[in-house]
N, C-alpha and C positions, 0 to 999 in steps of 0.2 A: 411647183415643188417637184424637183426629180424622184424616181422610184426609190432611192437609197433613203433618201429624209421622209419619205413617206414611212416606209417598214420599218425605221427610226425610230420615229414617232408612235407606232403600232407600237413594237416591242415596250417603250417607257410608259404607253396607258395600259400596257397589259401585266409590268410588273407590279402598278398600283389594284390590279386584280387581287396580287397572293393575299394580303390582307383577309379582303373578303371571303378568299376559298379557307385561309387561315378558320374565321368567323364558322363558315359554314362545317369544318372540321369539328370544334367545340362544339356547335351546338347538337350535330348528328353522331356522338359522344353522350353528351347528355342525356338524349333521347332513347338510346341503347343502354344506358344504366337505369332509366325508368321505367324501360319497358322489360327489362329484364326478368322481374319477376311473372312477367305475363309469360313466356316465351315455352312454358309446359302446358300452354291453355290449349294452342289448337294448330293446324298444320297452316291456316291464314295467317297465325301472328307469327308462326316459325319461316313463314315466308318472307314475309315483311320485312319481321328481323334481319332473313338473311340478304334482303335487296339494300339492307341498310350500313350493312357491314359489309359488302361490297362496295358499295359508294364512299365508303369511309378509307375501305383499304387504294381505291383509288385518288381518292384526296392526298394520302401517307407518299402515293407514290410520286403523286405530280411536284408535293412540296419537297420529297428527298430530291427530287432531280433538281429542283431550284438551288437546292440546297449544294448539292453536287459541283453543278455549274459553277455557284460560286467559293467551294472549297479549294475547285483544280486551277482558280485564278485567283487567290487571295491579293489583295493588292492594289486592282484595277475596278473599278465599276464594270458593272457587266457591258453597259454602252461600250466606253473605252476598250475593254478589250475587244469588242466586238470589230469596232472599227481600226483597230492598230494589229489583230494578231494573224499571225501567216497565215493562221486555221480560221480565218473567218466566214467561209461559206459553211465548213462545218457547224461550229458552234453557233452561227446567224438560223442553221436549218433547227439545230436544237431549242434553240430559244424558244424559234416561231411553233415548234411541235408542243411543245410544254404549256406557252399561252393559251396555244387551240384549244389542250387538253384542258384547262384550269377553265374556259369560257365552256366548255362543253359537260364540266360535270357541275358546274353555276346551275345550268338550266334545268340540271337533272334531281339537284336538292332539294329544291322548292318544291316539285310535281311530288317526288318519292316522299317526304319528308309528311305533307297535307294529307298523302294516301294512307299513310302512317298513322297518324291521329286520327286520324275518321275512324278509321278502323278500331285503332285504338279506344274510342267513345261509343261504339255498337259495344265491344267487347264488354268495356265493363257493365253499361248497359246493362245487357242480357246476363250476366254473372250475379248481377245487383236483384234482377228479377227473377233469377235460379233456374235463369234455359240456361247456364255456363258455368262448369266447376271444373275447378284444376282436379289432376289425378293426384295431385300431392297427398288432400285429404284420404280419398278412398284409398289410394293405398298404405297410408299410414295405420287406415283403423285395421286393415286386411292382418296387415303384418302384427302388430300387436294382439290381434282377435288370437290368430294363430296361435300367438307364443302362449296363450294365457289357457288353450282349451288341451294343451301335448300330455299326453298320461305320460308317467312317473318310467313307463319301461319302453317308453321308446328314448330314451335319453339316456346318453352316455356321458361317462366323466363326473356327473354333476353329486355325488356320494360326497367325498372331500369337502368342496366349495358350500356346499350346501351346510354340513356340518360345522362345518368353522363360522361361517353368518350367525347359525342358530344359536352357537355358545356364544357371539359376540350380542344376540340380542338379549339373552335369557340368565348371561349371567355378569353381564358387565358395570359398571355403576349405575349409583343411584343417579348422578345426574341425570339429566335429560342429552339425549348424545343424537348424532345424524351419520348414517352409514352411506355413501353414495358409492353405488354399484358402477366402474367407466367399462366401457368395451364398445369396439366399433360395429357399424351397425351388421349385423348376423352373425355376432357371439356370445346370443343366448343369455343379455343380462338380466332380459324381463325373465325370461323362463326361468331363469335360477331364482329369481328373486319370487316369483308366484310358486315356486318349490317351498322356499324358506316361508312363505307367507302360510302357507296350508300347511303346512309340519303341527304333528298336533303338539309339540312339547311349545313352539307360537303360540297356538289359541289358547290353551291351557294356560301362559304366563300372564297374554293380556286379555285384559276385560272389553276394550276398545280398541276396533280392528278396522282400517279404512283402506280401501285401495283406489286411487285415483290417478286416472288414463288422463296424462295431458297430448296435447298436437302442435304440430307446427303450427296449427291458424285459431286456437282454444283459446274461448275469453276467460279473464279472472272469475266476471259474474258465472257461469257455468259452471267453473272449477269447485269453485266455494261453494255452490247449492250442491254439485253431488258428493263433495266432502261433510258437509251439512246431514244430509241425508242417511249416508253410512254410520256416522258416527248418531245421529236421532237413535237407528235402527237397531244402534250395538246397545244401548242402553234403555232399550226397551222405551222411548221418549217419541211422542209424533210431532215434526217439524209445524209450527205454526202456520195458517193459512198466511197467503201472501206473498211468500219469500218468491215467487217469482221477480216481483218488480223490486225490492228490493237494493238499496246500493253494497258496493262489496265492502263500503267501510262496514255499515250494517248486519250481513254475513257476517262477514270477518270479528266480530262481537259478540256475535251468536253460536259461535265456533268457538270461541274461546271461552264462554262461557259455561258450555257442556264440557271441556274437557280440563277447564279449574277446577284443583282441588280433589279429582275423580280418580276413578281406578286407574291403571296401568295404560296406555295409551299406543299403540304402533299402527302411524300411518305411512302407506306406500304413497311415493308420488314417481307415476311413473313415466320414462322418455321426455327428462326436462331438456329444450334444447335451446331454453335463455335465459342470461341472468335474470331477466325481469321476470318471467315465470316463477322463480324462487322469490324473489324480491317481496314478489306481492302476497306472496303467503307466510315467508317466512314467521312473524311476527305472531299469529293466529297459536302457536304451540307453547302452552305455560309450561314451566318448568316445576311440575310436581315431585319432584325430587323422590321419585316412585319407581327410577327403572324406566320409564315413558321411551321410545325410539321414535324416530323419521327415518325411512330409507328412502332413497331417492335410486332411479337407473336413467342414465346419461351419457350420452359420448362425448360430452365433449370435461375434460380434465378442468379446467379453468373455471365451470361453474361448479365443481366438486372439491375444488381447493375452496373457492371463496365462500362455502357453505360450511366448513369444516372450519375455517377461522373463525366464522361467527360464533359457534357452535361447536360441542364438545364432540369429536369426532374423527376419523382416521376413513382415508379413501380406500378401496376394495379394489384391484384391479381386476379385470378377469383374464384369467391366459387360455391361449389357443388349446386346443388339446394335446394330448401328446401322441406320440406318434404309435402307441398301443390301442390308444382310444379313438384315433383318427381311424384306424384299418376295421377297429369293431363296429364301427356305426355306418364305416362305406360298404362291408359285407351285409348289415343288417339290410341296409338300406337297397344294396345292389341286388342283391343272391338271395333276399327273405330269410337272411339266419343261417345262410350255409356260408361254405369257406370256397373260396375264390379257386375259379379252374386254374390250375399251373399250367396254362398256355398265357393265361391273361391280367398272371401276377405282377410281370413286370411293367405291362402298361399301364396299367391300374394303380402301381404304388406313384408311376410317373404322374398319371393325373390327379392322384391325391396330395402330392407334394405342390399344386399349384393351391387349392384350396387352404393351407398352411394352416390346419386347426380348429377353420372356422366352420363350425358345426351346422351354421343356413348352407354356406357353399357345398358340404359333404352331402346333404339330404338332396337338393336342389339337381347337382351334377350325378347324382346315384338313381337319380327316379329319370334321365335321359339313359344311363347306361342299362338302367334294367329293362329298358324295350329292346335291347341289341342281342345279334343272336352270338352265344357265346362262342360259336364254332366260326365266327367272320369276322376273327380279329384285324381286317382292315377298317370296319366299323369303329372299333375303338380307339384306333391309332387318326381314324379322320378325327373323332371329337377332342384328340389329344390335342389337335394342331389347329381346330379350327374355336379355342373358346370362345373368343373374342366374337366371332360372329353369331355361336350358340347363342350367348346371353340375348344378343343383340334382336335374336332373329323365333328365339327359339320359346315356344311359350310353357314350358315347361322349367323354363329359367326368368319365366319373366317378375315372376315375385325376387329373387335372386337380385336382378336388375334393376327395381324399383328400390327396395331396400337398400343398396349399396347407394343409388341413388340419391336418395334422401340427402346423403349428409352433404353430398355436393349443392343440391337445392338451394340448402338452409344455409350455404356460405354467403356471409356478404361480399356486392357486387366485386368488390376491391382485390377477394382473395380466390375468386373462378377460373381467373388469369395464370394464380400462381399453382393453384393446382391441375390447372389442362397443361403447364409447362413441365410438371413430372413426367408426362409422358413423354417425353426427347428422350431420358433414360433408359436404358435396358431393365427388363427387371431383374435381371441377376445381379446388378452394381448397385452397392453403396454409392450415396450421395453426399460428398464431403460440405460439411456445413458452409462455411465461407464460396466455393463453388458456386453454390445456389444465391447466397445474399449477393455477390457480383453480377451474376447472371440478370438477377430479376431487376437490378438498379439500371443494368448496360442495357437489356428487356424494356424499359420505362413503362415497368406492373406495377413500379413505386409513388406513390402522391408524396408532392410536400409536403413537410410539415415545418410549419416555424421551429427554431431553436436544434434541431434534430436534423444529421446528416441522411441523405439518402439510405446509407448503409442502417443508419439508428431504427431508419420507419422498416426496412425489409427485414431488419431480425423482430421487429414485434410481429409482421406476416406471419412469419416463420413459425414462431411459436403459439402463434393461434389456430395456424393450419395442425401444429403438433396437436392440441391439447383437443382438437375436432375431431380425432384418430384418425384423420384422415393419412397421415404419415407417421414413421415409429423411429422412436432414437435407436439406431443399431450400435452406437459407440459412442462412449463418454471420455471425456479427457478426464483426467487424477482431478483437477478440481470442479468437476460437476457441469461444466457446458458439454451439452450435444457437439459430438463431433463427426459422425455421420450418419444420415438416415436412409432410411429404406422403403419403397413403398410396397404394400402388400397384393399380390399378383392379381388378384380381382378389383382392388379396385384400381389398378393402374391398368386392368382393361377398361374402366370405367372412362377413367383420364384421355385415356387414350381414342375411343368409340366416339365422346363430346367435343375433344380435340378436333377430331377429321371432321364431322358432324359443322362445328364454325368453323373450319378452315383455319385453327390457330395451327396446327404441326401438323406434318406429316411424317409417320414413320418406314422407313424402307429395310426390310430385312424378309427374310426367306419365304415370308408365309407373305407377303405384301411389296409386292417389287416396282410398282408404279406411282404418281404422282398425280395431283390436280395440276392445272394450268395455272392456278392460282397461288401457289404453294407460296407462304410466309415465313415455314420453319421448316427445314427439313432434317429431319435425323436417321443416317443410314450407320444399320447394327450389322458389321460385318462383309454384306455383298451389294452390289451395285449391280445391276444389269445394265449390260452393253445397249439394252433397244433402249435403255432412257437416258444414254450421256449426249442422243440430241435434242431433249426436252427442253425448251427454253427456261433461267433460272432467274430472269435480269429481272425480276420480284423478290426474288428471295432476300430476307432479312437476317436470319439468321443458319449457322449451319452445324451440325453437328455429326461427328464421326465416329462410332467405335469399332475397334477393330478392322479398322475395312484394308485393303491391298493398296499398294504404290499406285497401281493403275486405274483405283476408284478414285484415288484420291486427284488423279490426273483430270479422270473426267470430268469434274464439279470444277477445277480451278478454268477446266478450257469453257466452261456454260457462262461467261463472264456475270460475274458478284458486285457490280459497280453499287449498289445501294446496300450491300453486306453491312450491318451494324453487329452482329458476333460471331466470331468464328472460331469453332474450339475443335481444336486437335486433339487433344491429352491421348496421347500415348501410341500418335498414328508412328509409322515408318519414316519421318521424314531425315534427310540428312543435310539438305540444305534448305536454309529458306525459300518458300514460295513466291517468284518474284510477283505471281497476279495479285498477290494479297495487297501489295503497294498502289493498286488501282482501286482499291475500297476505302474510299479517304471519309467516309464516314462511317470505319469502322470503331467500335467503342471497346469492344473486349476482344481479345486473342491469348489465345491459350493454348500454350505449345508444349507444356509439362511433358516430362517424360517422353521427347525426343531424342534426337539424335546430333541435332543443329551444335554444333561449335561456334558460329561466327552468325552475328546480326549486323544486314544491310545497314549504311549509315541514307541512305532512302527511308528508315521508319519513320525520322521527321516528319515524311509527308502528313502521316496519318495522325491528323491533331486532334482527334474528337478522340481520341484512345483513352479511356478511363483504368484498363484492367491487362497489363503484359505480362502473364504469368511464362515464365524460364526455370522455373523450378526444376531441378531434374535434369535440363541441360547439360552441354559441356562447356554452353558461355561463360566465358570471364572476364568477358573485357565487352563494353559497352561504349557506342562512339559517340561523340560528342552531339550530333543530333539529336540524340534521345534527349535533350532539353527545351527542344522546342516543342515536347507535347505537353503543357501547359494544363491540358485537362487530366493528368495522366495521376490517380488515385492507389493504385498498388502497384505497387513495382516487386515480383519476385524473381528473383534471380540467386538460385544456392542449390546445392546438392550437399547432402550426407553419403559417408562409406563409412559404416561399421562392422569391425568385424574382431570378436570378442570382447574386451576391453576397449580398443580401440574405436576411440568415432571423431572421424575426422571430418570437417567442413567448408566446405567450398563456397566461396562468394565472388563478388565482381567487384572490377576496378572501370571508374568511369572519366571519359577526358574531359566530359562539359560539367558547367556550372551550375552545380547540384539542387543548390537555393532558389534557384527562378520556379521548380516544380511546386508551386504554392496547395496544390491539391496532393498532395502525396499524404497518403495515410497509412500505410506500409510501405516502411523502406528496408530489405532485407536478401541477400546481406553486402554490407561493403568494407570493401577490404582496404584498410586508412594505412598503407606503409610504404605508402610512395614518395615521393616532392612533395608533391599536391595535397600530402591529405590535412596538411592545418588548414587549407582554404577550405578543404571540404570537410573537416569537424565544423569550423565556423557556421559553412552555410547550413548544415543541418539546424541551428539552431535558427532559421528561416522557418522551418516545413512547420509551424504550429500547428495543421490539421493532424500530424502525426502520432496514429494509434501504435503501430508496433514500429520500434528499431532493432536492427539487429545490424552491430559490429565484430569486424573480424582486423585481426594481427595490428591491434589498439599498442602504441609505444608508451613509456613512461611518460616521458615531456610533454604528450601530446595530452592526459589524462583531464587536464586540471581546465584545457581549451572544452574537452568534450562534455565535461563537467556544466560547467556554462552554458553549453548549447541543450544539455538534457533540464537542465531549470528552467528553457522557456517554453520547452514542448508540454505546456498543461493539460492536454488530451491525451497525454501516453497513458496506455493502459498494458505496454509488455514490452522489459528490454531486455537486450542480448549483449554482454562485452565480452571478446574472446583477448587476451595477450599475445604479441608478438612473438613465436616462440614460446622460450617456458621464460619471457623476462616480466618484471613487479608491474604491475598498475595501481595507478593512481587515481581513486574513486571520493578520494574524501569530501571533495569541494562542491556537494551539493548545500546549500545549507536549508532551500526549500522544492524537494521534489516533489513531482506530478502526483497530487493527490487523488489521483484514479488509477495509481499504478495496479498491478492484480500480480504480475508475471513478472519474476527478477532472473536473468543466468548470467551468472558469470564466471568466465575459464582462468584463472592468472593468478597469481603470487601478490597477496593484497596487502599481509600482513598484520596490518587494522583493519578492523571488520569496519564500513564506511556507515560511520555514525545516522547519515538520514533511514536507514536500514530501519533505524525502532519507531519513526515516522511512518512508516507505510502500513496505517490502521486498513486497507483495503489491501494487502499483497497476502497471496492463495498460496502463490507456490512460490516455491524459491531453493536454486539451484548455486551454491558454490564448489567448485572445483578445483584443485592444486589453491588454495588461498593461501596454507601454511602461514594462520595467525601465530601471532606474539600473545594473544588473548583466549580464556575459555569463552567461547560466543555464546553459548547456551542462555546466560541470563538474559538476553538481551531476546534470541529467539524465541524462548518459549513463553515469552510474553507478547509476542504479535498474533491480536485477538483474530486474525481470517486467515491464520497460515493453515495451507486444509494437505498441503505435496510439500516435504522438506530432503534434499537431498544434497548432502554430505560426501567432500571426497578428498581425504586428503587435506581437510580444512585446517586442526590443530592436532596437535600430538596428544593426545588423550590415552594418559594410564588407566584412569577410572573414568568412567564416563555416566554421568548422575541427571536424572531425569526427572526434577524437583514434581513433589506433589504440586495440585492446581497447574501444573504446567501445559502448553500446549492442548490448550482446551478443545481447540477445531482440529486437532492434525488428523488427520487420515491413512497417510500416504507415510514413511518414511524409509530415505536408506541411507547402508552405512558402504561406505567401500574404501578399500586401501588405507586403513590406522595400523599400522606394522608395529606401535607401542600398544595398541590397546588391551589391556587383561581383564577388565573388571566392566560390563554395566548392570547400573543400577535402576532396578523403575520404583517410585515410592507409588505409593498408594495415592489414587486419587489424580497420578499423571496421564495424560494422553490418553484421556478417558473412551475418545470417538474414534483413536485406532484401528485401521482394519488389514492394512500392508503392510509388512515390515521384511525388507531386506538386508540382509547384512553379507557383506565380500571381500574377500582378501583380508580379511585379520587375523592374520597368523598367530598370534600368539592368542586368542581367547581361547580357551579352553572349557567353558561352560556357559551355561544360557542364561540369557541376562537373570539377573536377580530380580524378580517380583513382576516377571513378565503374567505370571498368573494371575494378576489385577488388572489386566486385559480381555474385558471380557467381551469386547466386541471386535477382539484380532481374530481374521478370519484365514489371511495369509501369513507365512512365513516362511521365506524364501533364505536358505543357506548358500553361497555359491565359494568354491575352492577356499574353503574355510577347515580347521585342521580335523584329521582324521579320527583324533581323539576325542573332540565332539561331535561327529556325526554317528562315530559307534555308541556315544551315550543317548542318544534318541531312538536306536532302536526296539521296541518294544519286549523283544525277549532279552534284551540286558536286562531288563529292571533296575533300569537307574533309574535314582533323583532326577535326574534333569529330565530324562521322559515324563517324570510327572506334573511337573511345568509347565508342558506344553500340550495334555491330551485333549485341553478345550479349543482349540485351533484347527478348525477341518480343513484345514488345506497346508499340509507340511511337504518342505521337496529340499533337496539337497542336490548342484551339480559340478561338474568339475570342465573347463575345457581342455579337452582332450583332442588330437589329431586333425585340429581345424574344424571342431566341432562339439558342441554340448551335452553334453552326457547330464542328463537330468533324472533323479528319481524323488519319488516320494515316500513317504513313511505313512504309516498305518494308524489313525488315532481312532479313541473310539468317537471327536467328535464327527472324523469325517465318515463314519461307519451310520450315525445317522441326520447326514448330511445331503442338503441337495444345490450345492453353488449353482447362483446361475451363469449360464456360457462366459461373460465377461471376469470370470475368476479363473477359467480355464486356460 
């Protein structure tokens, strides 16, 4: 056998290896999610761990290269090409490097993997025998002990919140009710709540008073004996001998039996951090129909919803403090009661704005600043810039650190991934909701689940991470989903310290300009340094960029990204596409938002593993016919808006290939159908069944009735968009059975008939028509669609009176009026649009007064006038003393504008609701 058939041969037994290294992936996976919860126990198992997630991360790289190899020759057997292509010493040299490497980390799984487990079984071992205890417990009781012993005046803020609990305990129904206290962890839920617990008008109401400390690792039997105990002692009663051994159905009996029938009852249950925790007690609390309370304090939102269902009840949120309350308890804390030196105002208000409210961070960061000499204010400006390391380093912060801590602990193994991945964000940027569910799919933080797309399992993450407080809704859309969130600066140090700690991200920005060897994730905020664009990157998995210069951006594309699976730009300098990008053929997400690019290589093809092409924001419009062979390719955005005033105009793309073959497409948005082409490509859309949103632009008549058809088969839409050719009619009638998961309707064009499947859509929230200029009053037909929650109106029908039937519109929320140049008269009856809270009205000339019975809105909060006539905006002024001001003084938020000079002229009017009024920012 010649040397060629020999290395032949090598190569074909060594690709029946990947299998095996496959094998040995899964299982050193497995092992890392078992051992997970060990991994706070000792700096042996934090070793271990780490020698195991390096063997993993090398496994990830050997198999992308397999992978690679055969993505950049689709077509041929690796053999075949090997022996047929020009580059055959090349790719013959890669082969043989990749097997070595797959034969060499074989040998290394076995050895690490045993050392592992050994270890592993001392560990528990000795934990079992109590030579070994995580700090989770000790520091859990630390922190609780704390909140529980703080006198009344070292506490700021808590006057208010304190009061409003005690009137919700002492004077609210006789049912039996559960109040559950949420706040993340060091924002003082316990201490507010052991405030409210000691209040003497509390003791005074109940007869029977228990306060019970749960833990992350607290058994039921435990719970129940010293709830047992408390409640023995409040009624003057001694607990039977025995109850040690005991079972807790037995307890749980015994409990219930002191507090049937009895006086007034309020028990704490305190730091619940699982549904099973409540599960198991819940039941134990009769319903003496006496006033009786539970309050519970908890971070996490989801087991204080599902207690409040069971049970009569309304959740507590706590808020941060405000920014009067934040500066009196960091002078308290900082200066012992005095006022801050005016040298060290400004840096001081700077490092209180990182703390955002939360009253552990202000005490925590105030007892490191009160050791500083006030006269060396470089002192203060280092702790400005270095927190991340304080916390980390500093034991003055280390309760600080363990507390934050916690809640990341108590994540399951599934959702650690998705919150060490906030730290790639800056913390001054919002986090736009669908961004992150892309991210973490194209990321694979996501597990299957049967029945449920990738996308379906990453928004349940998402909102589990929400409701942990680990992250905060910064922005809601008009119908109630999150639309962006924010993570809170401590603990996105947190994310970010555990992050580097396993080598999931690295971040690069001013305080931090270097990298591991190892880097996985990298995300640079802004600057790049010149010493590290010769750092090797040909690991890197993912990359992220904000703000940074043309010439960062040069230096990451020249470190070659050949195993790159995400690459996101949003919002860098670029003007043309980057041609290195097209050597990452197994990249899965690219995201170019808010560039500068006009024109996409018809090279995209190459990259077929592309799940996520965000062009949002773009100048593209025109898409080439390649773009059909990415096959895996799940959202396709391509559109920009220009608005400006009245005007909002929109941009979409026109595409040359055959639209239908993209079988994974779930957002198609937007395309522009008034070419030749577009009845082939109405047809094919009605191909993309995986299809959540569509969005059309410059739709013809003739073509209505084809699109019609194609929107009847898409049974997963859940948001369409039809815009008309110009200002000519479309033709929407011919659904006769639409997507009954629709939520989201817009439509721009001349309808005429309002399209009959309209009163079908028992699931559509919002719904937008525009220029329609019906033949019909639509009204009957709207304000009986039971989940319309956004309704906006423009120009729909020529409305003299305009009549807003009682029972009407039971969910609306949201509503606006623009451009009715007939309209004179509306009318609200009583009993309409009950759950209103916005209400717009613009361009109607001729009304000259305020709706009639708008005063049966008592839960309008806004009312927004814009270039509406002169004659009623002088009658809302309050020193008119008109009628129609009277209408409207329960509305705290009135504003009237005009555009003027290429630009808004907005004001507001004076009510007395808004005089004692506190909107929060999102009304602003």
């Amino acid at each position: 056998m010649n040397f060629v058939e020999n290395e032949v041969l090598k190569v074909r037994d060594g690709w029946q290896e990947v299998n095996a290294v496959k094998e040995d992936f899964d299982r050193i996976k497995a092992i890392l999610r078992d051992a997970d919860s060990l991994e706070e126990g000792s700096q042996f198992m934090k070793e271990s761990i780490r020698k195991l997630r390096n063997l993993a991360d090398d496994i990830e790289d050997a198999l992308d290269e397999y992978e690679l190899l055969k993505a950049q020759h689709q077509g041929h057997g690796v053999l075949e090409f090997l022996q047929m292509s020009h580059s055959y010493v090349k790719n013959w040299k890669a082969c043989i490097r990749i097997m070595l490497r797959m034969r060499d980390i074989s040998s290394k799984v076995k050895s690490i993997c045993e050392e592992h487990q050994k270890f592993c079984y001392q560990f528990k071992q000795g934990a079992e025998q109590g030579s070994s205890s995580t700090s989770t417990s000790s520091t859990w009781h630390d922190q609780c002990g704390d909140a529980l012993l703080l006198e009344k005046a070292d506490l700021v803020g808590i006057e208010e919140p304190q009061e409003q609990l005690v009137k919700r305990l002492v004077k609210g129904p006789s049912e039996k009710e559960i109040i559950p206290v949420v706040g993340m962890g060091g924002s003082g839920n316990t201490t507010l709540v052991k405030q409210v617990f000691d209040d003497p008008a509390v003791k005074k109401h109940f007869t029977i008073c228990a306060w019970v400390t749960l833990s992350p690792s607290s058994r039921t039997e435990e719970v129940l004996r010293d709830m047992l105990q408390q409640i023995a002692s409040s009624i003057m009663e001694s607990v039977p001998s025995g109850t040690d051994t005991l079972s807790s159905d037995l307890l749980k009996m015994m409990i219930r039996s002191l507090l049937q029938g009895r006086s007034r009852y309020l028990i704490i249950l305190d730091d619940v951090w699982r549904v099973d925790d409540w599960d198991a007690v819940k039941y134990v609390f009769p319903n003496n129909k006496n006033g009786s309370r539970i309050m519970m304090t908890t971070r996490d939102v989801k087991i204080a919803s599902s207690s409040c269902k069971e049970y009569a009840g309304e959740v507590y949120f706590m808020k941060p403090l405000r920014a009067e309350q934040s500066w009196k308890l960091f002078c308290m804390k900082t200066f012992k009661g005095d006022s801050c030196p005016s040298n060290l105002k400004e840096i001081c208000e700077s490092i209180l704005r990182k703390c955002e409210g939360l009253p552990l961070a202000i005490v925590a960061i105030s007892g490191i600043l009160a050791t500083k000499d006030s006269d060396k204010i470089d002192e203060w400006h280092l702790v400005h810039r270095s927190i991340r390391s304080e916390i980390d380093s500093n034991d003055r912060l280390k309760n600080l650190k363990k507390v934050l801590s916690l809640s990341f602990n108590a994540l399951p193994y599934h959702l650690k991934p998705c919150f060490l991945h906030l730290s790639v964000f800056p913390t001054d940027k919002q986090i736009e909701h669908m961004r992150l569910i892309r991210l973490w799919v194209a990321e694979g933080l996501v597990e299957t689940k049967e029945v449920k797309t990738p996308e379906e399992v990453a928004e349940e993450y998402l909102k589990d991470v929400l409701s942990r407080s680990l992250i905060q809704a910064a922005e809601l859309t008009s119908d109630g989903r999150v639309k962006m969130y924010r993570v809170h600066d401590l603990l996105w140090e947190i994310s970010s310290m555990k992050s580097k700690d396993q080598n999931f991200a690295t971040v690069v920005d001013e305080q931090h300009a270097g990298w591991m060897d190892r880097v996985r994730r990298l995300s640079v905020h802004k600057i790049l340094q010149s010493a590290q664009q010769n750092e090797p990157l040909w690991q890197l998995r993912s990359l992220f960029m904000f703000g940074v210069s043309k010439s960062s951006l040069n230096r990451v594309f020249s470190s070659g990204l050949k195993l790159l699976r995400i690459l996101d730009l949003q919002g860098a300098p670029l003007k043309r596409f980057p041609t290195q990008v097209i050597d990452s053929h197994l990249l899965r997400y690219l995201n170019l938002r808010c560039t500068k690019l006009h024109t996409l290589p018809s090279s995209i093809g190459m990259l077929q593993n592309l799940e996520t092409l965000d062009l949002k924001h773009t100048f593209i419009t025109v898409l080439p016919a390649e773009i059909t062979k990415l096959h895996r390719l799940c959202h396709l955005l391509v559109y920009r808006y220009e608005n400006i005033a009245y005007s909002h105009s929109k941009y979409g793309f026109e595409t040359l290939g055959e639209i239908g073959v993209l079988q994974c497409l779930q957002k198609l948005c937007y395309v522009e159908v008034d070419d030749k082409k577009s009845r082939i490509l109405i047809r094919a859309i009605g191909k993309l069944i995986q299809l959540r949103r569509l969005g059309i632009l410059k739709l013809k008549k003739e073509d209505g009735r084809k699109l019609c058809l194609s929107i009847a088969k898409l049974t997963n839409l859940r948001a369409l968009s039809v815009s008309s050719f110009k200002d000519a009619e479309i033709d929407l009638q011919s659904i006769s059975s639409p997507p009954q998961f629709l939520q989201r309707v817009f439509i721009t064009g001349k309808l005429q008939k309002l399209p009959l499947w309209i009163a079908k859509l028992h699931n559509l929230a919002k719904l937008k028509l525009k220029w329609s200029h019906l033949d019909k009053d639509p009204m009957l037909i709207l304000q009986s669609l039971p989940s319309l929650i956004h309704l906006e109106l423009l120009q729909a029908y020529d409305w003299y009176k305009l009549c807003f039937k009682a029972e009407g519109f039971k969910k609306l929320k949201i509503l606006g009026l623009d451009f009715f140049e007939e309209l004179r008269f509306i009318q609200v009856e009583k009993g309409a649009m009950p759950c209103l809270e916005k209400w717009s009205i613009q361009r109607c000339k001729c009304l000259k007064n305020m709706p009639s019975g708008i005063e049966y809105l008592s839960k309008l909060k806004v009312l927004e006038l814009f270039d509406m006539p002169d004659e009623l905006i002088k009658k809302l002024k309050p020193e008119e003393q008109d009628e129609e001001y009277g209408k409207v003084t329960h509305i705290p938020e009135l504003s009237y504008g005009y555009w003027r000079n290429g630009a808004w002229d907005v004001k507001s009017v004076e009510t007395a609701a808004k005089k004692r009024s506190d909107l929060p920012p999102c009304w602003k």
